[in-house]
N, C-alpha and C positions, 0 to 999 in steps of 0.2 A: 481329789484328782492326783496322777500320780503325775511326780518333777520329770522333765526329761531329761533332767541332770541326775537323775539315780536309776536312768535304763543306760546299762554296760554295752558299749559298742568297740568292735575291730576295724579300721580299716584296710583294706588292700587295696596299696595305691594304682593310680593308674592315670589318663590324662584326659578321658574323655570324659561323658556325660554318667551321673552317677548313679545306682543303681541300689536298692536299698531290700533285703533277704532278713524276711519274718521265718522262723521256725513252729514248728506244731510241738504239742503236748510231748513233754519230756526233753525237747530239744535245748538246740544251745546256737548262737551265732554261727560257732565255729564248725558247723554241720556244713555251713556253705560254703567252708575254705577253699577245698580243688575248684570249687564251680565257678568261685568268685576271681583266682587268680586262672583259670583259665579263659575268663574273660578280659584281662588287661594284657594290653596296657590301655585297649581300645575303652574301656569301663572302669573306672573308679568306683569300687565296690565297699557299703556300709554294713557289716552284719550282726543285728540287734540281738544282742539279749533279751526277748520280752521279760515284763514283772513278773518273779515266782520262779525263771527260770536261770540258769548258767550264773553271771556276777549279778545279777541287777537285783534290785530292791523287793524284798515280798511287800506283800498288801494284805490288806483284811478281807478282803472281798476280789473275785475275779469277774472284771469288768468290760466288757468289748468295746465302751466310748471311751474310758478313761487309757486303755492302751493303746486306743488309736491317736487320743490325744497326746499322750506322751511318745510317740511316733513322729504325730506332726513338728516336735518340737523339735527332735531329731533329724527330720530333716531341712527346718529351718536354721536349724546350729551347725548343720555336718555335712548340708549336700546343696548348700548356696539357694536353698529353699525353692528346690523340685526336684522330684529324681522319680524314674523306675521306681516302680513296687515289687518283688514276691515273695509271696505268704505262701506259707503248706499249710493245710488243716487248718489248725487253729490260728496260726501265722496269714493264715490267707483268710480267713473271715475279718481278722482285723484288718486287713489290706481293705479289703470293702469297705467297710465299715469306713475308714481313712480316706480311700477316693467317692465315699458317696457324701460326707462331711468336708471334705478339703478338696475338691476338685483339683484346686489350682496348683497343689502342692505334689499332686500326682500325673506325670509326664503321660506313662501307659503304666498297665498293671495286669499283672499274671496270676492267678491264684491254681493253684495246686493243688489237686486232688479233695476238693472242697465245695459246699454249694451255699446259699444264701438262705439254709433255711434249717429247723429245731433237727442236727443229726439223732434218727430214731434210732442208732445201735451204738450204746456205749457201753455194753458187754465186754469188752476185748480189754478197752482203757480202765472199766472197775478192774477187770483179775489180772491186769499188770499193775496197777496200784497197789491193790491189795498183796499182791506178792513182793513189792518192794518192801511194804512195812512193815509184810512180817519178820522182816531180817533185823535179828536183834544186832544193832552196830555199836552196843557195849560190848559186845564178846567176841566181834569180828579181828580177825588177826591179817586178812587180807584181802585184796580184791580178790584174789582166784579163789578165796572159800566163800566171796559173796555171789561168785560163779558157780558155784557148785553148790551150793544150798539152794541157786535158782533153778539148777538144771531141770527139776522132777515138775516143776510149777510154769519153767519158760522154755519148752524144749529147741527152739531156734536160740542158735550161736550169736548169730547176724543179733537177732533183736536185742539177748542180755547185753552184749557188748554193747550196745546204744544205749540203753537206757542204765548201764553201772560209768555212765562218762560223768552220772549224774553224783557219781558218788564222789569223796573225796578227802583225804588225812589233812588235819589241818590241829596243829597244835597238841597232835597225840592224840588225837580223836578220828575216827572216822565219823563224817556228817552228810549230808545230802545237799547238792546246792540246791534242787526244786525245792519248793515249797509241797514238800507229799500230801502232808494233812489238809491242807488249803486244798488243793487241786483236787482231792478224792472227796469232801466233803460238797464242793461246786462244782463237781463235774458234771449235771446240768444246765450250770450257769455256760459251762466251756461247750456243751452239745447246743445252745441254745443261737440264734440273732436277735438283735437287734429290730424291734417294729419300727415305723413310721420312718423308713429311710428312702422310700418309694416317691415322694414328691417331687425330689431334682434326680435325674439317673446320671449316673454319671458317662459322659458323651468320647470319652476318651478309647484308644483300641484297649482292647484286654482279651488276654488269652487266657483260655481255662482248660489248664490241662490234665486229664485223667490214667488211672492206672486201668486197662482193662482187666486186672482181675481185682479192684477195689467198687465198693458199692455208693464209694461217698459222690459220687457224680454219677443223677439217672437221667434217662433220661424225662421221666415228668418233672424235673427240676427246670428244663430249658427254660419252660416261659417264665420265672420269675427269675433266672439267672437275665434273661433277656429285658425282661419287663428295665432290673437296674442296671444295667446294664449293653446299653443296644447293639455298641459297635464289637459284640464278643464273637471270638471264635474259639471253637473247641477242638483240641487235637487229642488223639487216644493213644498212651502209651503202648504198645505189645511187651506182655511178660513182665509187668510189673504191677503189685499192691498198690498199697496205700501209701510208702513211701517211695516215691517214683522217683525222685534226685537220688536216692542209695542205690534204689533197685537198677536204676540203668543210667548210671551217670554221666556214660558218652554222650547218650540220645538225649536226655535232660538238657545237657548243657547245650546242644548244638540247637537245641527247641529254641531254648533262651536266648543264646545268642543271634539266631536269626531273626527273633522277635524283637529286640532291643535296636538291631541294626537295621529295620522293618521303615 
């Protein structure tokens, strides 16, 4: 099981009720910074490092109960044990997973451009992996030559500059803070849920929100997004993917905020 004393968390203070931001594959807490302080001072915002990713601890195995478990502990240590939820992607299945195991520790809960069920295209996540590691980082001399060795493989600016946040010099070395090898070899395990979560649903509101040009929210997913979830509504971004907090950060946060203050 993973410690919740070895999942890296930020705060951005604030005075109200606390509000806790899972990232998806490749992310980092700190993806949620604008969203989080333009939420306070009304919100007291937590933004997790999952396991494998940004500071936190890697693991042998990538697991959806064990980081939801070390979530929960999270926000019994860091948010007076209950807070808001949202997760992207991957960030947002553990969110499920966390309000369908911990009810009580989950106020409401958002999840992001994600659904409750085996994601059938992980096409995109293998040849962004795969083009990370083919960058030899013994011989790399910079971040702008680890841009431009990505160019021909990753031709959006937007995405390399996300996913090189993962890069980083440390002791005269450049290293990777993800966990690459891990993540590419269980990436399966990360397209995959969780069975037998279907017995208690969790009763609380929860908003599920989509990119209308992303395919990870269909709509034959409603009934089992509903089945666990009853009290769910679905709002549809315009003009944004799969990363819907980058792609329209205004609209995102204004989603959030009126759902929090809901």
């Amino acid at each position: 099981m993973t410690d919740p004393s070895s999942v890296a968390t930020t705060v951005i203070d604030g005075d109200g009720e606390p509000v806790l931001f899972l990232h998806g594959l490749f992310g980092q807490g700190k993806n949620f910074t604008s969203i989080a302080k333009a939420l306070a001072p009304r919100h007291r915002s937590v933004l997790v490092d999952l396991p494998n990713h940004g500071a936190s601890q890697w693991t042998e195995h990538v697991d959806y109960g064990q980081m939801a478990e070390a979530v929960a502990g999270v926000i019994r240590e860091q948010a007076d044990g209950r807070a808001a939820v949202v997760g992207h992607s991957m960030g947002g299945k553990v969110a499920m997973v966390l309000a369908l195991r911990h009810p009580d520790l989950v106020e409401r809960l958002a999840v992001v451009d994600i659904s409750p069920v085996v994601s059938a295209e992980s096409s995109e996540f293998e040849h962004l992996l795969d083009s990370l590691l083919a960058l030899d980082l013994s011989t790399l001399a910079s971040r702008s030559q680890a841009d431009n060795q990505l160019t021909d493989r990753i031709r959006s600016r937007t995405v390399r500059g996300f996913l090189l946040q993962n890069l980083t010099h440390r002791e005269g070395r450049w290293e990777w803070k993800a966990n690459l090898d891990l993540l590419r070899a269980e990436l399966g395990s990360i397209g995959s849920f969780p069975d037998g979560l279907d017995k208690h649903p969790y009763d609380g509101p929860v908003l599920w929100v989509a990119g209308a040009n992303s395919d990870y929210v269909r709509d034959e997913y409603a009934d089992t997004m509903r089945e666990l979830f009853p009290l769910v509504r679905k709002v549809v971004v315009k003009d944004a993917g799969h990363w819907v907090h980058s792609e329209q950060a205004q609209v995102f946060t204004e989603i959030i905020r009126r759902f929090l203050d809901s």
